[in-house]
KEDRENTOR-615941 format. One record per residue (C-alpha): residue number from 1; x, y negated, z; residue in one letter. Coordinates in nm, 2 decimals. Layout:
+-----+--------+--------+--------+--------+
! num !     px !     py !     pz ! residu !
+-----+--------+--------+--------+--------+
! NUM !      X !      Y !      Z !      a !
...
+-----+--------+--------+--------+--------+
END
This chain:
+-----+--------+--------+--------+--------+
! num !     px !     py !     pz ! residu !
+-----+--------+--------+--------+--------+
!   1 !   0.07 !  -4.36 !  -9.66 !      x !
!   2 !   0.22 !  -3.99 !  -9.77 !      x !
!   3 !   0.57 !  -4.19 !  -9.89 !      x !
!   4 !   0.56 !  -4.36 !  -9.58 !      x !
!   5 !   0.48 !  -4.02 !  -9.33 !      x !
!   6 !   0.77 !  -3.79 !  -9.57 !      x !
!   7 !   1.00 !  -4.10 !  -9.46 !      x !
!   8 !   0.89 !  -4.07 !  -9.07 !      x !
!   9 !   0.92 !  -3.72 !  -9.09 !      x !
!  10 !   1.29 !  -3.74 !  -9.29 !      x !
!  11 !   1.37 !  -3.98 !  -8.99 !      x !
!  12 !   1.28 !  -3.71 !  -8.71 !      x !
!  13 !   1.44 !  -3.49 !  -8.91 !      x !
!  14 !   1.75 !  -3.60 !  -8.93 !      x !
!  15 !   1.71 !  -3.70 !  -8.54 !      x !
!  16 !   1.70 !  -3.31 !  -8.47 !      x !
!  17 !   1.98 !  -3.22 !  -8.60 !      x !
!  18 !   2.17 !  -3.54 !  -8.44 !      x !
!  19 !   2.04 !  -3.47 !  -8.10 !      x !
!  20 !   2.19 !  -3.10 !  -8.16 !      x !
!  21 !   2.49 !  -3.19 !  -8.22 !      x !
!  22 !   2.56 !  -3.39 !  -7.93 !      x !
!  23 !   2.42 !  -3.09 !  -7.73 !      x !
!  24 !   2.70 !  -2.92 !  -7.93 !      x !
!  25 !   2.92 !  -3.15 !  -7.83 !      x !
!  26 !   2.84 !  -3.20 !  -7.45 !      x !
!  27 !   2.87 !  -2.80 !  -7.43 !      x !
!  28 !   3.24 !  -2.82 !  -7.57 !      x !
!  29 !   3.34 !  -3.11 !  -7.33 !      x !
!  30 !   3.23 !  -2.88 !  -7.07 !      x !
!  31 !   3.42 !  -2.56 !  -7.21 !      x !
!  32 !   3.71 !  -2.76 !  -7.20 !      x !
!  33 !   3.72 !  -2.85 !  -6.83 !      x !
!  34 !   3.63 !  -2.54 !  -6.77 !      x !
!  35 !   3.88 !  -2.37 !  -6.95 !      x !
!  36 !   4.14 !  -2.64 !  -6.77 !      x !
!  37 !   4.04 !  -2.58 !  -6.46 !      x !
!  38 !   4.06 !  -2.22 !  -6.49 !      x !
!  39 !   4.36 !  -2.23 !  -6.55 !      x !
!  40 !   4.55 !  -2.43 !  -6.27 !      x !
!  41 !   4.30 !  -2.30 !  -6.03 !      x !
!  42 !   4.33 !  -1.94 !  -6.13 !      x !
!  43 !   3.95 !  -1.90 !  -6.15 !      x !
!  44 !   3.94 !  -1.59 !  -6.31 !      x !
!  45 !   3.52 !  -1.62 !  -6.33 !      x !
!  46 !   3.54 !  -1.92 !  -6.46 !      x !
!  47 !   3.77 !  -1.82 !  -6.79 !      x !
!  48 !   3.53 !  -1.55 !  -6.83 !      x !
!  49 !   3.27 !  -1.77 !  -6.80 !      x !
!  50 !   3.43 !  -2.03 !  -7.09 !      x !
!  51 !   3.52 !  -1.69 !  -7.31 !      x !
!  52 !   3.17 !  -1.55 !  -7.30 !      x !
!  53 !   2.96 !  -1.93 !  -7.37 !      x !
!  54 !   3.19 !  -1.93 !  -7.68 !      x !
!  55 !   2.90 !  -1.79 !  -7.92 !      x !
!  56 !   2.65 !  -2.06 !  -7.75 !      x !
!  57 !   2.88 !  -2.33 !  -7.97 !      x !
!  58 !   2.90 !  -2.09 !  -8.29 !      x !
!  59 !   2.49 !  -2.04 !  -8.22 !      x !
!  60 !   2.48 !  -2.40 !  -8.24 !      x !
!  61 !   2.72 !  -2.48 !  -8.52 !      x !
!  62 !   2.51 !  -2.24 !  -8.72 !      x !
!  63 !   2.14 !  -2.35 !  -8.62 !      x !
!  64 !   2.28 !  -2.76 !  -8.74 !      x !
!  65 !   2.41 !  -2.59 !  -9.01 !      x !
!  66 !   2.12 !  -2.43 !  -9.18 !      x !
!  67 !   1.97 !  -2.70 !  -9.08 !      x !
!  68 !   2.17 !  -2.98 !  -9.27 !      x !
!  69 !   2.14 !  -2.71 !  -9.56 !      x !
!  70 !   1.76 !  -2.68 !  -9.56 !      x !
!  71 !   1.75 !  -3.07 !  -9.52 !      x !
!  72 !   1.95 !  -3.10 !  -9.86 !      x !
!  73 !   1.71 !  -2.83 ! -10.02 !      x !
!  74 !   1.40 !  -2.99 !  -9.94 !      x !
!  75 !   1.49 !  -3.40 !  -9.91 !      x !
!  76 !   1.78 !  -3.43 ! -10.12 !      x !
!  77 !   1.94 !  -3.68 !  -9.97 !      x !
!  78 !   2.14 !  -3.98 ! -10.17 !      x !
!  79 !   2.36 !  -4.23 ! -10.03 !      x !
!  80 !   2.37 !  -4.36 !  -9.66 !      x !
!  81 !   2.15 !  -4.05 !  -9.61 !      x !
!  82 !   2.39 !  -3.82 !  -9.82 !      x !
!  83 !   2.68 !  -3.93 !  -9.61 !      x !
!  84 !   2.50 !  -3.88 !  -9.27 !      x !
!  85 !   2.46 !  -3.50 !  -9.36 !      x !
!  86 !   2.82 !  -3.50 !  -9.48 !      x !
!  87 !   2.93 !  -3.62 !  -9.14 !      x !
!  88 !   2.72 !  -3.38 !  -8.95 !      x !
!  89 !   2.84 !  -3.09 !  -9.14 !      x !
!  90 !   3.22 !  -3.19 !  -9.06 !      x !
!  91 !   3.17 !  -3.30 !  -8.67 !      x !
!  92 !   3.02 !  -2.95 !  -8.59 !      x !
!  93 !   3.31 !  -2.79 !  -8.79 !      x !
!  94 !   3.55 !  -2.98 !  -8.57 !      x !
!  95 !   3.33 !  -2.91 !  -8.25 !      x !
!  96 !   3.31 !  -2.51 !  -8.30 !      x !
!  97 !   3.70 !  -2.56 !  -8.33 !      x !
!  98 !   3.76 !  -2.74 !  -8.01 !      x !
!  99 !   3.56 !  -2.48 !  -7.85 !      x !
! 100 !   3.78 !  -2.23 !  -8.00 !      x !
! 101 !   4.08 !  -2.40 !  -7.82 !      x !
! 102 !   3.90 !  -2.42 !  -7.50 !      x !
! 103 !   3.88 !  -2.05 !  -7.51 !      x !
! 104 !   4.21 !  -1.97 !  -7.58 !      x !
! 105 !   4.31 !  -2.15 !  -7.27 !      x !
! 106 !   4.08 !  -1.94 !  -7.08 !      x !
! 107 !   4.24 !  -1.63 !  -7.24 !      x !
! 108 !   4.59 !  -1.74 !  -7.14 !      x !
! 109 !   4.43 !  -1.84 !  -6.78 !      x !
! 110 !   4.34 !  -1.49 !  -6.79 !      x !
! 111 !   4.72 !  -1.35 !  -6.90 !      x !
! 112 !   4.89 !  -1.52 !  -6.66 !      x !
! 113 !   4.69 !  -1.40 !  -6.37 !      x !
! 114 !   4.69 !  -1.03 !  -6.52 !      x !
! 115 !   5.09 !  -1.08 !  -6.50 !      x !
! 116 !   5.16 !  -1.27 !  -6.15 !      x !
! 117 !   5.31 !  -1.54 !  -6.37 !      x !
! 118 !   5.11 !  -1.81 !  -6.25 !      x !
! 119 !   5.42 !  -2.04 !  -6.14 !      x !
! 120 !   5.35 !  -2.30 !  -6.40 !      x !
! 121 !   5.53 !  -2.61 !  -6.35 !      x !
! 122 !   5.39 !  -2.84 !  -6.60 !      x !
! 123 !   5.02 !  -2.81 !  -6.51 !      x !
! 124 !   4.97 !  -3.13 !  -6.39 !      x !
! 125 !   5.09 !  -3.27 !  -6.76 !      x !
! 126 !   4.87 !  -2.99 !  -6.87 !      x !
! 127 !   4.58 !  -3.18 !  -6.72 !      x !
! 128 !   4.68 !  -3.53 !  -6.78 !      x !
! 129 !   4.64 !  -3.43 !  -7.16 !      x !
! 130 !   4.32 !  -3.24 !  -7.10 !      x !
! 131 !   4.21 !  -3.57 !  -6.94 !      x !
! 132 !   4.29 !  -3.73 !  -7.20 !      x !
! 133 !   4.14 !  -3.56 !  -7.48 !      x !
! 134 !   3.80 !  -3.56 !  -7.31 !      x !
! 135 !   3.81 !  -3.95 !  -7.30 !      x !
! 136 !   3.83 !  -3.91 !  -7.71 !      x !
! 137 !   3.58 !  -3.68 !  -7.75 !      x !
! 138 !   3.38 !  -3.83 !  -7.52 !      x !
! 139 !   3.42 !  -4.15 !  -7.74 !      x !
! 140 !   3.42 !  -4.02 !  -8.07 !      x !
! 141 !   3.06 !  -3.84 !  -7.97 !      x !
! 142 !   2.93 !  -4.18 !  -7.84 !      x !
! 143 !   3.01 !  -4.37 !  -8.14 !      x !
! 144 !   2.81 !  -4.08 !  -8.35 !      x !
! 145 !   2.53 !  -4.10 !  -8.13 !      x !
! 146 !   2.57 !  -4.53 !  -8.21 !      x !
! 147 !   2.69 !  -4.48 !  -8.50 !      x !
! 148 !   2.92 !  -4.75 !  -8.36 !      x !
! 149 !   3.21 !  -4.80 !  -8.52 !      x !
! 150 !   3.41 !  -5.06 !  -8.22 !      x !
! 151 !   3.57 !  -4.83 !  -8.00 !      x !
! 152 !   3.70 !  -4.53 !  -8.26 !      x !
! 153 !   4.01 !  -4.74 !  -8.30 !      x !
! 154 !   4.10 !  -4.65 !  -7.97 !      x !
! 155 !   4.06 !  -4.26 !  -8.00 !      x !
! 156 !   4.33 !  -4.29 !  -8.29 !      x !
! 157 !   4.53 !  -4.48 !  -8.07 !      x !
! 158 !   4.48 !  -4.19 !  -7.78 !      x !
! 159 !   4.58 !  -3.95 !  -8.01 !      x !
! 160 !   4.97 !  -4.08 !  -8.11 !      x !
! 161 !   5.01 !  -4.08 !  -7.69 !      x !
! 162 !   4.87 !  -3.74 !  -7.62 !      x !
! 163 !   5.10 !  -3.60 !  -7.94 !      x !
! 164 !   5.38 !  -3.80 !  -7.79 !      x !
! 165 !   5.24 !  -3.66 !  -7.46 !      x !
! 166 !   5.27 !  -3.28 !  -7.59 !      x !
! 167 !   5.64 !  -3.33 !  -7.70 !      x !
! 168 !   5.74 !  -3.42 !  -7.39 !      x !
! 169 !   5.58 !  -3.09 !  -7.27 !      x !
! 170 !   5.81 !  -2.92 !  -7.49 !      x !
! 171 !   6.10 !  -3.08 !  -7.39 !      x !
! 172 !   6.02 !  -3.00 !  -7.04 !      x !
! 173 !   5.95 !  -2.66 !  -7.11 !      x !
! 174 !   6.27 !  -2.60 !  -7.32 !      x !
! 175 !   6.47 !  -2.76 !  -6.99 !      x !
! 176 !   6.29 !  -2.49 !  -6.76 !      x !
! 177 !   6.36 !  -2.21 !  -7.01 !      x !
! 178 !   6.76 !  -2.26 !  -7.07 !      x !
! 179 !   6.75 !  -2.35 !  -6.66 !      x !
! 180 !   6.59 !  -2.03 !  -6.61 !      x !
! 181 !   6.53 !  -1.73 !  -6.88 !      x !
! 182 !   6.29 !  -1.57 !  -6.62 !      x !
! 183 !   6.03 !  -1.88 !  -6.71 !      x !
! 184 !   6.07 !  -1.83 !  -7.10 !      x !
! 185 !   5.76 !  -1.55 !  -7.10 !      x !
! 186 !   5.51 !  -1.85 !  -6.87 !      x !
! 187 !   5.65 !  -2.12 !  -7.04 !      x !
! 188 !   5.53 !  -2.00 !  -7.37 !      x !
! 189 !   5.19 !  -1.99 !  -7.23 !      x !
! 190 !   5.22 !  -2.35 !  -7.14 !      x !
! 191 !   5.30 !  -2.43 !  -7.42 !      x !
! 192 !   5.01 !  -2.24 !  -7.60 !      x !
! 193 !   4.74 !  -2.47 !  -7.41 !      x !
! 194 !   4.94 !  -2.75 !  -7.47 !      x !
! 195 !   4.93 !  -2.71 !  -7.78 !      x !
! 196 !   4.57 !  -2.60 !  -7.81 !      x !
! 197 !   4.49 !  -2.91 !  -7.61 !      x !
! 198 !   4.69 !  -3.14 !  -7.84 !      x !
! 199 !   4.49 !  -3.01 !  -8.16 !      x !
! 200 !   4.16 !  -3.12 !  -7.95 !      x !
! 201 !   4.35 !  -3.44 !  -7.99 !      x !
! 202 !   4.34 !  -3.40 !  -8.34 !      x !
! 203 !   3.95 !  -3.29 !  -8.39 !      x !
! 204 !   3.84 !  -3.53 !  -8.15 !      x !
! 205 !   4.00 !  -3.81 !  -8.43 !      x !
! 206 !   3.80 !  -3.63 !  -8.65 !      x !
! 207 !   3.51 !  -3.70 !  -8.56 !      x !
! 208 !   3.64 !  -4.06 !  -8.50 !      x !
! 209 !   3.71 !  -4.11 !  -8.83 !      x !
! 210 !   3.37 !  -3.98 !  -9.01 !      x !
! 211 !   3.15 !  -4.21 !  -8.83 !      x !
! 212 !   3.43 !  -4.50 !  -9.00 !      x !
! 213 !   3.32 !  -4.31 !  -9.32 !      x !
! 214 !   2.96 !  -4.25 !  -9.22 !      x !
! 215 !   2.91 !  -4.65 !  -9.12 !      x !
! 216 !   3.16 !  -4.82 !  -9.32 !      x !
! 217 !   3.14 !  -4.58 !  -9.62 !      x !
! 218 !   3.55 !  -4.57 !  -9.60 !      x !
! 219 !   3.76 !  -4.25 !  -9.55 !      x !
! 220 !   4.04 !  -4.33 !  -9.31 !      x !
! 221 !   4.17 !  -4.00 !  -9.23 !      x !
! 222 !   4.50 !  -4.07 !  -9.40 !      x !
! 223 !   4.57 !  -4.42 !  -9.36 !      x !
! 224 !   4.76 !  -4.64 !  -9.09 !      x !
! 225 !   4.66 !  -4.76 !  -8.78 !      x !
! 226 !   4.64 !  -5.14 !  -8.94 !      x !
! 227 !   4.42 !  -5.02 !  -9.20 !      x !
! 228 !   4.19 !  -4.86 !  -8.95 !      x !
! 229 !   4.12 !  -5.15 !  -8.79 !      x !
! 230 !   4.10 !  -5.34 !  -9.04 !      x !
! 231 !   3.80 !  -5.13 !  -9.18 !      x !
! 232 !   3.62 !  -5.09 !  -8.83 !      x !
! 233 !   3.65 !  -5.44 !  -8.74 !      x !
! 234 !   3.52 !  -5.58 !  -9.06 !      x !
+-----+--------+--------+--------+--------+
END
């Protein structure tokens, strides 16, 4: 009877920490729409807003943290267990990062409209990409909450367009600047939350990729898109 409580309790344990971390991850998904629609809407209350909730994700990344390490103190976790934690430990690295980006797009929200420069012409691919970033994440969190393995194909796929997505950006943005040198100071801002939004891309197939590792026991951060599906779909 005590083996099988210290297993119940391990269980709700481990459920803790899971459920904060998709509180983690909800509150970055919200950062970043925030942070987005600060910036085309020139809601200068709203970047504040997305700048100053930036230490509710580090307070969270460190509360799973310690968590996760007091877990490994006190349970010592081996195999499927051992590579839960692992996972943990990595998707709230990646989370506290996105909302990093998130609030550097609020801080350039905030530049622009200090500096009357808020002529941006390529906010609405701006969005698109935010758009689509949120879809992975948004996938990527519900295959950790699963721990579903189907549908993370599909962020990896999501991440070639939006990179394919963000050089277009810069081609755009390189037109408007030899077109007219007056943009090259706002254009540069563009292309700082572009870029901020195409690593959210990236961390978002993070997290894709350690629930493959978590379920399927196989690390596919560096291999192609056949292999990938090839290990999910097996």
């Amino acid at each position: 009877m005590q083996t099988e409580h210290t297993f119940k309790q391990y269980d709700t344990e481990l459920e803790a920490v899971r459920a904060k971390v998709l509180q983690m991850g909800g509150l970055v998904e919200e950062q970043i729409t925030n942070a987005v629609e600060a910036l085309a809407g020139a809601d200068m209350q709203l970047a504040d807003q997305v700048i100053e909730r930036d230490h509710e994700v580090n307070g969270l990344e460190v509360a799973v943290d310690e968590d996760c390490s007091r877990i490994i103190a006190r349970r010592q976790p081996a195999a499927g267990d051992l590579r839960m934690i692992m996972m943990i430990v990595k998707t709230i690295t990646d989370l506290e990062r996105i909302g990093d980006e998130a609030t550097k797009i609020a801080r350039v929200a905030k530049r622009l409209h200090d500096s009357d420069r808020m002529y941006a012409p390529r906010f609405n691919e701006i969005k698109r990409m935010s758009q689509q970033v949120r879809e992975m994440l948004r996938v990527s969190l519900d295959a950790f909450a699963r721990l579903d393995v189907s549908r993370t194909v599909e962020v990896a796929r999501q991440d070639i367009q939006v990179d394919d997505d963000f050089r277009g950006v810069i081609r755009q943005l390189i037109t408007f600047m030899l077109e007219d040198p007056r943009t090259i100071s706002m254009s540069l801002e563009v292309l700082f939350v572009a870029k901020a939004i195409e690593r959210i891309g990236d961390h978002a197939k993070n997290i894709a990729e350690y629930v493959v590792y978590m379920v399927k026991g196989k690390d596919v951060r560096h291999v192609s898109m056949q292999e990938m599906e090839r290990e999910t779909l097996n």
